[in-house]
PDB file with one MODEL, atoms N, CA, C and O in Angstrom:
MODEL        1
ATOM      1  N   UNK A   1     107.020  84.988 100.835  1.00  0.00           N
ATOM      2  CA  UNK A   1     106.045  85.483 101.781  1.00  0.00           C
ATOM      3  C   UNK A   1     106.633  85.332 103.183  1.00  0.00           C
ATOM      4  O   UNK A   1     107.003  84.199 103.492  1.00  0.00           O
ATOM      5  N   UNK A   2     106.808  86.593 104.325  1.00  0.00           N
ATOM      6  CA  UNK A   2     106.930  86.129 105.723  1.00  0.00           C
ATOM      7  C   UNK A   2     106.279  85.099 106.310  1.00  0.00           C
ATOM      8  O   UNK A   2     105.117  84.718 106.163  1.00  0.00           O
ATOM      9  N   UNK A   3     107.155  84.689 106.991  1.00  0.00           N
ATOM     10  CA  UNK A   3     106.781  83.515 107.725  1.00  0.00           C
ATOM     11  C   UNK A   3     107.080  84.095 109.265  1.00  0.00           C
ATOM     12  O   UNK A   3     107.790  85.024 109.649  1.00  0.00           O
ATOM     13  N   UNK A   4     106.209  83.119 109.999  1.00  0.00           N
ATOM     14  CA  UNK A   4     106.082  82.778 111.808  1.00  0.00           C
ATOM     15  C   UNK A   4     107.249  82.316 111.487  1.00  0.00           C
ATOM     16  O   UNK A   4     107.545  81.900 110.367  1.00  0.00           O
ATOM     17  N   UNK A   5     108.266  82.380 112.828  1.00  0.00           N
ATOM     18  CA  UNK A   5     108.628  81.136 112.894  1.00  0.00           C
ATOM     19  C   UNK A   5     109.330  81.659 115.038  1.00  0.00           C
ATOM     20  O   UNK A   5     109.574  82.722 115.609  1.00  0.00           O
ATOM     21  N   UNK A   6     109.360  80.440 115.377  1.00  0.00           N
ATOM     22  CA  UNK A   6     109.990  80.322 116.377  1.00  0.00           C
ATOM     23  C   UNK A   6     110.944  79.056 117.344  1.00  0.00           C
ATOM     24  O   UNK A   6     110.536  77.908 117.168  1.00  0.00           O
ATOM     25  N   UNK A   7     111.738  79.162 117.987  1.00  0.00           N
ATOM     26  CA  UNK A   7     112.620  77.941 118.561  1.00  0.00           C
ATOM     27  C   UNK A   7     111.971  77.114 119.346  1.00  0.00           C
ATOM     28  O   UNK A   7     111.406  77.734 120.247  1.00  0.00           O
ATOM     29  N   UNK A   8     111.838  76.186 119.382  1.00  0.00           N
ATOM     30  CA  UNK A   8     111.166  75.050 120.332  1.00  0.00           C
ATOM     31  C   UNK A   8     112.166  74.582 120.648  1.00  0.00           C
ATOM     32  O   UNK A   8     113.206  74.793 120.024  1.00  0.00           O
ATOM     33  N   UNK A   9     112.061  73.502 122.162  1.00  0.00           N
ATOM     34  CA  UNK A   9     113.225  72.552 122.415  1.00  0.00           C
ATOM     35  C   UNK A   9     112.191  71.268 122.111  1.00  0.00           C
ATOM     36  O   UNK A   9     111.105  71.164 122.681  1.00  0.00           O
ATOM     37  N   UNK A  10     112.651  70.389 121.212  1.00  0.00           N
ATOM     38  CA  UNK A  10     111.637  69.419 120.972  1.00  0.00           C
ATOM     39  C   UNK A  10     112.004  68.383 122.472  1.00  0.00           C
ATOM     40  O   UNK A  10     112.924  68.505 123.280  1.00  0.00           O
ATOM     41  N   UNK A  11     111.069  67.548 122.427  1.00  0.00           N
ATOM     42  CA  UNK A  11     111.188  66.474 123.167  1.00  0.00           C
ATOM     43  C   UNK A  11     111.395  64.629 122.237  1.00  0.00           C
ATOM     44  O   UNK A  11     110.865  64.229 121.201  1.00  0.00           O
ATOM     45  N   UNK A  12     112.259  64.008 123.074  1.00  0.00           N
ATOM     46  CA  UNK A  12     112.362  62.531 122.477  1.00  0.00           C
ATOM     47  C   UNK A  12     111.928  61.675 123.475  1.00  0.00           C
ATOM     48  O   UNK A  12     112.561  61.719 124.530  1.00  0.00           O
ATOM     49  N   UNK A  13     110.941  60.862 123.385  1.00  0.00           N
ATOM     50  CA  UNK A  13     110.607  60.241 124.447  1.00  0.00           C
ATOM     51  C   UNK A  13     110.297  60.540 125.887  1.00  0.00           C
ATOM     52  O   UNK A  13     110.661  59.874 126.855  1.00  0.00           O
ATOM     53  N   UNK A  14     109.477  61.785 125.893  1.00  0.00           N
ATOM     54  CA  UNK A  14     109.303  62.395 126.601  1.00  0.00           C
ATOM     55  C   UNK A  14     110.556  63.166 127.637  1.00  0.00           C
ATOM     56  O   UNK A  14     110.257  63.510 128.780  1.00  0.00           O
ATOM     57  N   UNK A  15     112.020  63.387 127.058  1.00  0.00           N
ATOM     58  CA  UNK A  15     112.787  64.089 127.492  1.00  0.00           C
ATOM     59  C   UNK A  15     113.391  64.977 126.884  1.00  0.00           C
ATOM     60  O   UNK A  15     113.987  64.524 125.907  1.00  0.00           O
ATOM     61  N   UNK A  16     113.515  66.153 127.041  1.00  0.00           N
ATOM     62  CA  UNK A  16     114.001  66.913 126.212  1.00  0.00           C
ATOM     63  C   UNK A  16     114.756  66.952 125.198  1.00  0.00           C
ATOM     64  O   UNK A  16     114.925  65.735 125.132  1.00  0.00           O
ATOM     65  N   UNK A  17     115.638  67.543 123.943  1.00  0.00           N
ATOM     66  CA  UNK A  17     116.761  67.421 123.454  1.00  0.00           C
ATOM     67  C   UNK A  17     117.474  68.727 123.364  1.00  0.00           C
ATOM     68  O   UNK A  17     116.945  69.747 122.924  1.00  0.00           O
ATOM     69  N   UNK A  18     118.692  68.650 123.797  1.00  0.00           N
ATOM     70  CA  UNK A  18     119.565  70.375 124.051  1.00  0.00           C
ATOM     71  C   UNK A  18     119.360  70.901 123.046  1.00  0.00           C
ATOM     72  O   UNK A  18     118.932  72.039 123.238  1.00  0.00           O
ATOM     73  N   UNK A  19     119.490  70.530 121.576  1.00  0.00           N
ATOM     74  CA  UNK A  19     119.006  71.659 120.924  1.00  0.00           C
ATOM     75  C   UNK A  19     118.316  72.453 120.625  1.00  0.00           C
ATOM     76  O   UNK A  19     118.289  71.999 119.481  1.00  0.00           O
ATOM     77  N   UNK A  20     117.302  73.769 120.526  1.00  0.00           N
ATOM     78  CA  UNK A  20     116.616  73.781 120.097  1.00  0.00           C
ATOM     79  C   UNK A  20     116.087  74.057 118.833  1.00  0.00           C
ATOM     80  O   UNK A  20     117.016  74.427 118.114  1.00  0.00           O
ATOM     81  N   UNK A  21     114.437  74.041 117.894  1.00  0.00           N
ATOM     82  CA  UNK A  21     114.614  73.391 116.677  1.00  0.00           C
ATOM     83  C   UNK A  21     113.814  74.760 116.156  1.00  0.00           C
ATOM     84  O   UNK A  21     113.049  75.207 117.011  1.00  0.00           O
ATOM     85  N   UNK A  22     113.856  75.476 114.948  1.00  0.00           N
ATOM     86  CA  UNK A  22     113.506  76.184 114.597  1.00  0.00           C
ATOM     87  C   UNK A  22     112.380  75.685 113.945  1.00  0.00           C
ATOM     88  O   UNK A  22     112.376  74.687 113.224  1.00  0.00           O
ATOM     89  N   UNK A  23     111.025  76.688 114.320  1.00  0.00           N
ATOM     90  CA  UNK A  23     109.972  75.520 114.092  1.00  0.00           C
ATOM     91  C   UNK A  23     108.944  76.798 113.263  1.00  0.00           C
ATOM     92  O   UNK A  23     109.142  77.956 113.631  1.00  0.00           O
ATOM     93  N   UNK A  24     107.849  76.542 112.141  1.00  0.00           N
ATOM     94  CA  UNK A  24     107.090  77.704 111.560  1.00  0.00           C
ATOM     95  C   UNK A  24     105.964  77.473 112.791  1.00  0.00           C
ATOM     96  O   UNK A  24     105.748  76.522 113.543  1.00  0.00           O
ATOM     97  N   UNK A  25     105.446  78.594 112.657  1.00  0.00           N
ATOM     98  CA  UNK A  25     104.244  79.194 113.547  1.00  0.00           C
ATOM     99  C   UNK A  25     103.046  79.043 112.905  1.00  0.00           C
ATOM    100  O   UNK A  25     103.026  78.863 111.687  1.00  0.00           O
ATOM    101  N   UNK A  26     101.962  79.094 113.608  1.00  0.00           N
ATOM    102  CA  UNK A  26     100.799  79.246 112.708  1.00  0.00           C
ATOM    103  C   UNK A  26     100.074  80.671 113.046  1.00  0.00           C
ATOM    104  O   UNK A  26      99.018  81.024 112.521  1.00  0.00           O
ATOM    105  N   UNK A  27     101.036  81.674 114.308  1.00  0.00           N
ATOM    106  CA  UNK A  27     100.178  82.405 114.534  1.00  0.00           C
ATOM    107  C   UNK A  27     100.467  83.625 112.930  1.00  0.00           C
ATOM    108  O   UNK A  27     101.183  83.183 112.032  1.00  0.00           O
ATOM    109  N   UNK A  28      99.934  84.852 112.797  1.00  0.00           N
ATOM    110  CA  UNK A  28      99.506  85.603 111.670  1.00  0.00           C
ATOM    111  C   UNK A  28     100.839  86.557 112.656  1.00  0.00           C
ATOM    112  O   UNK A  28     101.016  86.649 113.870  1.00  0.00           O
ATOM    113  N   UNK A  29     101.610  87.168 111.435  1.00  0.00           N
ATOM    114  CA  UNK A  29     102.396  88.109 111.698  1.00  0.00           C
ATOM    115  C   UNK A  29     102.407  89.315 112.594  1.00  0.00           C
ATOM    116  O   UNK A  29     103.287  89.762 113.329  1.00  0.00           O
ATOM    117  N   UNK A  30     101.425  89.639 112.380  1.00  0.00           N
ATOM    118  CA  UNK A  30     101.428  90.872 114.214  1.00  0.00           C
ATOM    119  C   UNK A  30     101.074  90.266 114.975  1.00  0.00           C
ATOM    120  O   UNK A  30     100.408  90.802 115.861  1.00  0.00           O
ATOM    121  N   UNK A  31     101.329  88.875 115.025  1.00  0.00           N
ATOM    122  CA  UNK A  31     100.955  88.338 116.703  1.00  0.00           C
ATOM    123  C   UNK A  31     102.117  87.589 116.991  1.00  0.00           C
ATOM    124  O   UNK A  31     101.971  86.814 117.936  1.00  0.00           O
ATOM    125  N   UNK A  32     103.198  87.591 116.468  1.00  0.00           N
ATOM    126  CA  UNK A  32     104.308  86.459 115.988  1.00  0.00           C
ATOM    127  C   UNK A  32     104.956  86.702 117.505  1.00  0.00           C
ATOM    128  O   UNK A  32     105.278  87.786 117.990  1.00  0.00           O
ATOM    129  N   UNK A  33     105.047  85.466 118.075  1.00  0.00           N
ATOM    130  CA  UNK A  33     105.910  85.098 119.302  1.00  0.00           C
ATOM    131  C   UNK A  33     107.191  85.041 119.069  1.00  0.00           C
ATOM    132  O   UNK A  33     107.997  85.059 119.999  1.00  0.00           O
ATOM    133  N   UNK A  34     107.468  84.983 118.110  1.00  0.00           N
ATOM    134  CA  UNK A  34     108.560  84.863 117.943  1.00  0.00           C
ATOM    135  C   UNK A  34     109.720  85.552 116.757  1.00  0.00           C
ATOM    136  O   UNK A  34     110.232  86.649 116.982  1.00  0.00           O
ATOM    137  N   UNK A  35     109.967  84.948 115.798  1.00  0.00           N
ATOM    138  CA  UNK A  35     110.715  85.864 114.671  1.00  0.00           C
ATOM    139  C   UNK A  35     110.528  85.555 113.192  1.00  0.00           C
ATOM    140  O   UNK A  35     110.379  84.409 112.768  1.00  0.00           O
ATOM    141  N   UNK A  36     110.540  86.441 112.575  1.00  0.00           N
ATOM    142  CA  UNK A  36     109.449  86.563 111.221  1.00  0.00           C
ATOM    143  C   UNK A  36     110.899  86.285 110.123  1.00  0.00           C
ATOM    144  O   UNK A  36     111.972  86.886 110.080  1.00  0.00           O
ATOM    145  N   UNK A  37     110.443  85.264 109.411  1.00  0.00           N
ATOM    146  CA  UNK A  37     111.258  84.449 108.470  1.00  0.00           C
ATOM    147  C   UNK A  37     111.407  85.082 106.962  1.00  0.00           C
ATOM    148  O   UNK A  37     110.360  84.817 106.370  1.00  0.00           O
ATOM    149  N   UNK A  38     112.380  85.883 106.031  1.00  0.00           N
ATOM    150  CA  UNK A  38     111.915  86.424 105.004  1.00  0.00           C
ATOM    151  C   UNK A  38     112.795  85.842 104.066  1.00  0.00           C
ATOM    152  O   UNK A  38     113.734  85.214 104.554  1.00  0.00           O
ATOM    153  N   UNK A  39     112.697  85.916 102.525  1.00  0.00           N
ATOM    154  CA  UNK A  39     113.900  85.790 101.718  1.00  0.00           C
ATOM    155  C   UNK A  39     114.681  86.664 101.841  1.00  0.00           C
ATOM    156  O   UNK A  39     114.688  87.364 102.853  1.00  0.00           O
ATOM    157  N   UNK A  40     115.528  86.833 100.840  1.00  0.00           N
ATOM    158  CA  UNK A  40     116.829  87.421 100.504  1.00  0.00           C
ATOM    159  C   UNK A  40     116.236  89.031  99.572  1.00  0.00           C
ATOM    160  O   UNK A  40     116.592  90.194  99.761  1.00  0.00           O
ATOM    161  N   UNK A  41     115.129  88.401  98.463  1.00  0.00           N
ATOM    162  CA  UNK A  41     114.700  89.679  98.185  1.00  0.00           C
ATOM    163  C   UNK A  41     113.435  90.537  98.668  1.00  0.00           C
ATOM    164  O   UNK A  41     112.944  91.485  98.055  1.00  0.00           O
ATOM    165  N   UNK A  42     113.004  90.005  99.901  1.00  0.00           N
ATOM    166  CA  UNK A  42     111.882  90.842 100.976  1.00  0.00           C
ATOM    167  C   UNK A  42     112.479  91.601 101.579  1.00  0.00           C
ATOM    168  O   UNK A  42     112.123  92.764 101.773  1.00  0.00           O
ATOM    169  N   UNK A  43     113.812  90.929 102.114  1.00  0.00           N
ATOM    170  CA  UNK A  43     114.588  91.386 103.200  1.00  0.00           C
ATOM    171  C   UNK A  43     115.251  93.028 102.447  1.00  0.00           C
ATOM    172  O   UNK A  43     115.468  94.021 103.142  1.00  0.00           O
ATOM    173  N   UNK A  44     115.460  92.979 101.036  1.00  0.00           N
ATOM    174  CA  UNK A  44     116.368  93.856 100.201  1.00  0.00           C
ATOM    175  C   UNK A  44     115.489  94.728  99.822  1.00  0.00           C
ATOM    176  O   UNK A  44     115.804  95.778  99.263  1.00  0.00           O
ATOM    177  N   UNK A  45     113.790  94.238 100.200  1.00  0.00           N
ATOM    178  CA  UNK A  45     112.938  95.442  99.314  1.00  0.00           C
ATOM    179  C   UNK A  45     112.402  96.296 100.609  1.00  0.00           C
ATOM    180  O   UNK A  45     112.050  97.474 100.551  1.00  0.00           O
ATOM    181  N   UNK A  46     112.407  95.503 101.754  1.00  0.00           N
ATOM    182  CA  UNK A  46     112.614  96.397 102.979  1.00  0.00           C
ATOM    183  C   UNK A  46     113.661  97.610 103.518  1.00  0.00           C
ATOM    184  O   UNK A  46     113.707  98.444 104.422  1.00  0.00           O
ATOM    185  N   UNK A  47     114.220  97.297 102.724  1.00  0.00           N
ATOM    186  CA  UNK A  47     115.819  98.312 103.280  1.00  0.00           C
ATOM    187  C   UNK A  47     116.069  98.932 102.027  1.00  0.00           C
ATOM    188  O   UNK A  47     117.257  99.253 102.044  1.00  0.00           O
ATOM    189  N   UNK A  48     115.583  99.239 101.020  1.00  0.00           N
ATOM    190  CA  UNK A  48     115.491  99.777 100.016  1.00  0.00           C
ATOM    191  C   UNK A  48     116.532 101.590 100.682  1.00  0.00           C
ATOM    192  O   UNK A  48     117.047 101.713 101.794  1.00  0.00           O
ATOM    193  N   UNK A  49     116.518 102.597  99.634  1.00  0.00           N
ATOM    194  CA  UNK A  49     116.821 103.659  99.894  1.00  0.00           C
ATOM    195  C   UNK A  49     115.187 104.491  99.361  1.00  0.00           C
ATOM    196  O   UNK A  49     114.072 104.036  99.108  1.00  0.00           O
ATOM    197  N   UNK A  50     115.797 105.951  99.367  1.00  0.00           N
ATOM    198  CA  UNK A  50     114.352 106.663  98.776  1.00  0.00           C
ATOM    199  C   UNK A  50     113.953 105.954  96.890  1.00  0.00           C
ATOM    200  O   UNK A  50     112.944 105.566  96.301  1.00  0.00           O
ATOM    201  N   UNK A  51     115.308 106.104  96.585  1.00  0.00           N
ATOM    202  CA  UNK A  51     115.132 105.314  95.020  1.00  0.00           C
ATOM    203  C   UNK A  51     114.976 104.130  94.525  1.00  0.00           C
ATOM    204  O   UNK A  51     115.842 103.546  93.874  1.00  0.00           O
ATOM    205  N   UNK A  52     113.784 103.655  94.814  1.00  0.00           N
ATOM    206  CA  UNK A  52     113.584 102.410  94.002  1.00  0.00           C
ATOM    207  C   UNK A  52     114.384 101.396  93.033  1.00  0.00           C
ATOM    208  O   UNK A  52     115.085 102.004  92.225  1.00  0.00           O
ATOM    209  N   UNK A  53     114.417 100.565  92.971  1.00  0.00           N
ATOM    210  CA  UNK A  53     114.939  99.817  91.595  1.00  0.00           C
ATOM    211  C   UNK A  53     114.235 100.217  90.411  1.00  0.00           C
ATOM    212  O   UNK A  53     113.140 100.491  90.902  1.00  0.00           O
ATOM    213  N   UNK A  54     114.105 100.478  88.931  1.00  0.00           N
ATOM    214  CA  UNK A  54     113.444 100.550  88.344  1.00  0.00           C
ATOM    215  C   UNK A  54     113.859  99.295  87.221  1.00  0.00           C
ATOM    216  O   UNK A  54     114.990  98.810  87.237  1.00  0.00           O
ATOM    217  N   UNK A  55     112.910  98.883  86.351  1.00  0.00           N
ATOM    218  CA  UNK A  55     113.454  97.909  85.553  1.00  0.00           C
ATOM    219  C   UNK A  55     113.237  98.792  84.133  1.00  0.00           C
ATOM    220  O   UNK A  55     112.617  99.829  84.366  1.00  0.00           O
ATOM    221  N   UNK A  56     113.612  98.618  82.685  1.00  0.00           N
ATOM    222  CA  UNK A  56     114.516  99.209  81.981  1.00  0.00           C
ATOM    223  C   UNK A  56     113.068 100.161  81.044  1.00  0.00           C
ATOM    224  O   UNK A  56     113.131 101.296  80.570  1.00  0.00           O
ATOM    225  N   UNK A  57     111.365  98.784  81.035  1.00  0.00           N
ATOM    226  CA  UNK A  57     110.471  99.531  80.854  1.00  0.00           C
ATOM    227  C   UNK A  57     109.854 100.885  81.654  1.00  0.00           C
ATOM    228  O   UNK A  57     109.421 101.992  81.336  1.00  0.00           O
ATOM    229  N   UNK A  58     110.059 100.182  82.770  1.00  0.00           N
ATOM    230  CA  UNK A  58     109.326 101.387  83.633  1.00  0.00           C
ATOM    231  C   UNK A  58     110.061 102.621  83.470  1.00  0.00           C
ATOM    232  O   UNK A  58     109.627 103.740  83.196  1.00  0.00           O
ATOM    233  N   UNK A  59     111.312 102.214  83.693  1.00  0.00           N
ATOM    234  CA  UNK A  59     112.297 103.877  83.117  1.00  0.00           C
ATOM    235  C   UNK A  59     112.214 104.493  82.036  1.00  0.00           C
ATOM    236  O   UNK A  59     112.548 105.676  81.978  1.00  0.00           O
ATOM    237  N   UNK A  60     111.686 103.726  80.802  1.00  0.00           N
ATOM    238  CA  UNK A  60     111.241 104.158  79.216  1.00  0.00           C
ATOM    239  C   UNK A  60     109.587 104.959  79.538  1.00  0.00           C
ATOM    240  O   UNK A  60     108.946 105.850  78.981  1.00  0.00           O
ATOM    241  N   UNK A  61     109.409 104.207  80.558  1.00  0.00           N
ATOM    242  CA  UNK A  61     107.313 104.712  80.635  1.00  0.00           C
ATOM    243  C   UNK A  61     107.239 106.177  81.055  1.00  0.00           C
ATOM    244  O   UNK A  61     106.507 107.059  80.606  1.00  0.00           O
ATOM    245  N   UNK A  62     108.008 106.229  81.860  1.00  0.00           N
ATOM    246  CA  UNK A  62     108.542 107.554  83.208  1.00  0.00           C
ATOM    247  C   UNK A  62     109.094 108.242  82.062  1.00  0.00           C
ATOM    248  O   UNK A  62     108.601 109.343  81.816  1.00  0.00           O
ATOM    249  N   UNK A  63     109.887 107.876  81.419  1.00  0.00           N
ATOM    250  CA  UNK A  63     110.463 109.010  80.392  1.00  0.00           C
ATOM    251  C   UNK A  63     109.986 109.536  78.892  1.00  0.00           C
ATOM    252  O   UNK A  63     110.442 110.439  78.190  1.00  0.00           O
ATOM    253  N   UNK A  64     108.902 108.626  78.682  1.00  0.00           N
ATOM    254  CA  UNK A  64     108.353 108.531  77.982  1.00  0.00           C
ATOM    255  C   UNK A  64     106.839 109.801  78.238  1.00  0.00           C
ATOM    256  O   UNK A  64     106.215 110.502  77.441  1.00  0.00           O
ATOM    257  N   UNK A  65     106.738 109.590  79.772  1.00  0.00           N
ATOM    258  CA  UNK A  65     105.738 109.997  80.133  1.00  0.00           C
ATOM    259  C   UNK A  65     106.171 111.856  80.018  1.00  0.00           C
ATOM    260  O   UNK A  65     105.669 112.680  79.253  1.00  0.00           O
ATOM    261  N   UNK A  66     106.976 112.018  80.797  1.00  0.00           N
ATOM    262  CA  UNK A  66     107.652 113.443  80.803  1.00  0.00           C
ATOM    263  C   UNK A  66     108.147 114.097  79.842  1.00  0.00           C
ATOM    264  O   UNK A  66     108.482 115.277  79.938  1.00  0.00           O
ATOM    265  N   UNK A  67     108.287 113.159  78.440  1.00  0.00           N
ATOM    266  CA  UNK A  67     108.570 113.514  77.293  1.00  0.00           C
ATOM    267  C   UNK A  67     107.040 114.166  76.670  1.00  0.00           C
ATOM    268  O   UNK A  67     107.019 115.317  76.233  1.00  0.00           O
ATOM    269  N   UNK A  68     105.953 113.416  76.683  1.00  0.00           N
ATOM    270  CA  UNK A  68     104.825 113.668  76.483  1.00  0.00           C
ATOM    271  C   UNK A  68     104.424 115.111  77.158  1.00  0.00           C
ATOM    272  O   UNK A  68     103.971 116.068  76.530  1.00  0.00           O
ATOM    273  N   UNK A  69     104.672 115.070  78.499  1.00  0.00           N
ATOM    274  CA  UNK A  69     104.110 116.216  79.072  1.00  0.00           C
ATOM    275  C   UNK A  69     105.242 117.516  78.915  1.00  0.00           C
ATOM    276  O   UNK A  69     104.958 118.478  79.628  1.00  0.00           O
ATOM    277  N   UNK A  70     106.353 117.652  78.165  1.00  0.00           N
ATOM    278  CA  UNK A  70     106.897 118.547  77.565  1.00  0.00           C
ATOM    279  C   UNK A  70     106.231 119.170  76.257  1.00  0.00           C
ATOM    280  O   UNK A  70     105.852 120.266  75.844  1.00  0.00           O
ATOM    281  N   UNK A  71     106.291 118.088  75.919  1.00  0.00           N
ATOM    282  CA  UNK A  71     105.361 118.099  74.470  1.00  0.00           C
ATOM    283  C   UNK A  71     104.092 118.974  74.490  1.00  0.00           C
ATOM    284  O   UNK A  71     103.964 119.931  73.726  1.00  0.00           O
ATOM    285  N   UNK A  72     103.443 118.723  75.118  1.00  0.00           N
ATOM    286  CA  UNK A  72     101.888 118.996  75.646  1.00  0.00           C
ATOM    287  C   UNK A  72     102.158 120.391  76.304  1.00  0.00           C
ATOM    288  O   UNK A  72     101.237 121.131  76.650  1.00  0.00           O
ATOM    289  N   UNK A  73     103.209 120.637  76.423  1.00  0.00           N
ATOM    290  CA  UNK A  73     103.080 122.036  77.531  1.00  0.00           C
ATOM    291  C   UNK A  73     104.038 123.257  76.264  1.00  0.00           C
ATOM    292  O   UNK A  73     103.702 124.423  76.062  1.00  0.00           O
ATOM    293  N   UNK A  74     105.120 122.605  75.658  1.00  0.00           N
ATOM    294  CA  UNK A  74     105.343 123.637  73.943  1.00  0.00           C
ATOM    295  C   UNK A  74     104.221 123.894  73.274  1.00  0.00           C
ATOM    296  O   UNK A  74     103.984 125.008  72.807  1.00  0.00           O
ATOM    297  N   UNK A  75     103.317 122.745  73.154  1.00  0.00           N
ATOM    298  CA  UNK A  75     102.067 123.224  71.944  1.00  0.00           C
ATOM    299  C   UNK A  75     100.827 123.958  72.590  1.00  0.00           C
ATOM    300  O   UNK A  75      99.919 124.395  71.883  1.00  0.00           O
ATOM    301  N   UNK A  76     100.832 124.098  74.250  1.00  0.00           N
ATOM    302  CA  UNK A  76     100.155 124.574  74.344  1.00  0.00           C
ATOM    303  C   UNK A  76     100.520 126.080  74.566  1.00  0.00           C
ATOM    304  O   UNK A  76      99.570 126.862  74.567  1.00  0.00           O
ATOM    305  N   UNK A  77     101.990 126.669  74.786  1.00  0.00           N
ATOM    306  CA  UNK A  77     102.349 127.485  74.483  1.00  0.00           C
ATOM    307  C   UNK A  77     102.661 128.146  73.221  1.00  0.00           C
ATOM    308  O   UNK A  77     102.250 129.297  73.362  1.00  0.00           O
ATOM    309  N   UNK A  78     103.008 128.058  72.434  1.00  0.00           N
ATOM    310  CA  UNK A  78     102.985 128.132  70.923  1.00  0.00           C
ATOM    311  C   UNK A  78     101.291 128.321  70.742  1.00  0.00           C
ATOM    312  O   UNK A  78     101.047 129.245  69.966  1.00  0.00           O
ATOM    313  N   UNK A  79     100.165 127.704  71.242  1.00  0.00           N
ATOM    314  CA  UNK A  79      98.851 128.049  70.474  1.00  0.00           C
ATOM    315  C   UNK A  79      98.481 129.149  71.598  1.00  0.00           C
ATOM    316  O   UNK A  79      97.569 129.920  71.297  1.00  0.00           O
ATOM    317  N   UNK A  80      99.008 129.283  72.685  1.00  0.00           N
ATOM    318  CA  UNK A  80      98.302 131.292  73.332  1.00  0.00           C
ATOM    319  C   UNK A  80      99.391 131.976  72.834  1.00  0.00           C
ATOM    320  O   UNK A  80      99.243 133.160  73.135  1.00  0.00           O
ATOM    321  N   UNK A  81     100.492 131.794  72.171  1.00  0.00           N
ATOM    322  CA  UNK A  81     101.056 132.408  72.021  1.00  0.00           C
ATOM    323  C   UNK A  81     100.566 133.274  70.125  1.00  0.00           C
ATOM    324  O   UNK A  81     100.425 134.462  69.836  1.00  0.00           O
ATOM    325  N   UNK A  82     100.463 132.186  69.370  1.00  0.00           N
ATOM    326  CA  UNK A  82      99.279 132.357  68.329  1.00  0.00           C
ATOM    327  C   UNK A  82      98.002 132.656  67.956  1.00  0.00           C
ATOM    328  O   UNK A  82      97.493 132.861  66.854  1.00  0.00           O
ATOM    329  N   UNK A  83      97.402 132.639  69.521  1.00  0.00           N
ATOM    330  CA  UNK A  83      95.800 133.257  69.397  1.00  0.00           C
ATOM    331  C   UNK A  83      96.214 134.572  70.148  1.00  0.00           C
ATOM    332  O   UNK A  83      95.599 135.462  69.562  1.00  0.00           O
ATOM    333  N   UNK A  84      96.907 135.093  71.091  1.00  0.00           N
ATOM    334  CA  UNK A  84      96.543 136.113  72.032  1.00  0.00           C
ATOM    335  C   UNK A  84      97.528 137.494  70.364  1.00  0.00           C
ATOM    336  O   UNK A  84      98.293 137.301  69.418  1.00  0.00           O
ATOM    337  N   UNK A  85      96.734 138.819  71.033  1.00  0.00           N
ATOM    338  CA  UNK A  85      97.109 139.873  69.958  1.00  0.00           C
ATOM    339  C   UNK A  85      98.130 139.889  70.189  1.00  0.00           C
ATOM    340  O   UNK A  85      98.567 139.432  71.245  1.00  0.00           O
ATOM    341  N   UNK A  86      98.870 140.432  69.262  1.00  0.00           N
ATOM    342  CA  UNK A  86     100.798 141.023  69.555  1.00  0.00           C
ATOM    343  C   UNK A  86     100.212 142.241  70.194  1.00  0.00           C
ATOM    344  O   UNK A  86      99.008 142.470  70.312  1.00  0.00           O
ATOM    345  N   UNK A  87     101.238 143.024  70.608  1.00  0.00           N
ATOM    346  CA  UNK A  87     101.408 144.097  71.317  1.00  0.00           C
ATOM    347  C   UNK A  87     102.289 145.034  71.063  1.00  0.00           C
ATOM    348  O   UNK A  87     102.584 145.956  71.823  1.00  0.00           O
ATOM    349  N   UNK A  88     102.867 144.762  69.660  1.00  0.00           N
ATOM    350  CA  UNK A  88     104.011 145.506  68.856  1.00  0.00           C
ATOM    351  C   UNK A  88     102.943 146.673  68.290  1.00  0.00           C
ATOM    352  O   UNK A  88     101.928 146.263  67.726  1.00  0.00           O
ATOM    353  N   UNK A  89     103.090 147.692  68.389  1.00  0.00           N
ATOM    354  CA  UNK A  89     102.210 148.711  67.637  1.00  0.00           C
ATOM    355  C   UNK A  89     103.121 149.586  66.936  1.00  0.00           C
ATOM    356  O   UNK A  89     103.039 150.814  66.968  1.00  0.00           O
ATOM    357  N   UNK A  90     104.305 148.692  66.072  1.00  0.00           N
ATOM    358  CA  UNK A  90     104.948 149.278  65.184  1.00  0.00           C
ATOM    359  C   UNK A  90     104.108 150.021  63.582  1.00  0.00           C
ATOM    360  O   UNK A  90     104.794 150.592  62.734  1.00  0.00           O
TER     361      UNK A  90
ENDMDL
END
């Protein structure tokens, strides 16, 4: 899940310390002061291309699916093709 996050310079004893410390936010992401923290695979599903990843079912479902609607579109040709008259007036 994104995260807030932003740099603070903490303090030690009430004096600063040069570094500063990368710290999470509590504000909600469109208000983020600062810079939004992601994994490795948020970051990869953001930058994606037009083609998706698919995993090996969903590619069987999709093909499965278009197999069906081939199917469905021969038999429904084949049955006007079997009810409507011929037109041979041999």
């Amino acid at each position: 899940m994104p995260q807030c996050v932003e740099f603070k310079t903490p303090t030690y004893g009430g004096d600063p310390i040069d570094q500063p410390v990368l710290v999470a936010s509590s504000a909600d992401l469109a208000n983020c002061p600062g810079y939004v923290l992601v994994t490795q695979q948020e970051y990869s599903s953001m930058n994606t291309t037009f083609f998706v990843p698919l995993s090996i079912t969903d590619g069987a479902s999709i093909a499965l699916g278009i197999a069906a609607l081939w199917g469905l579109a021969f038999a429904y040709r084949n049955i006007g093709r079997f009810i409507s008259p011929s037109t041979n007036e041999d």
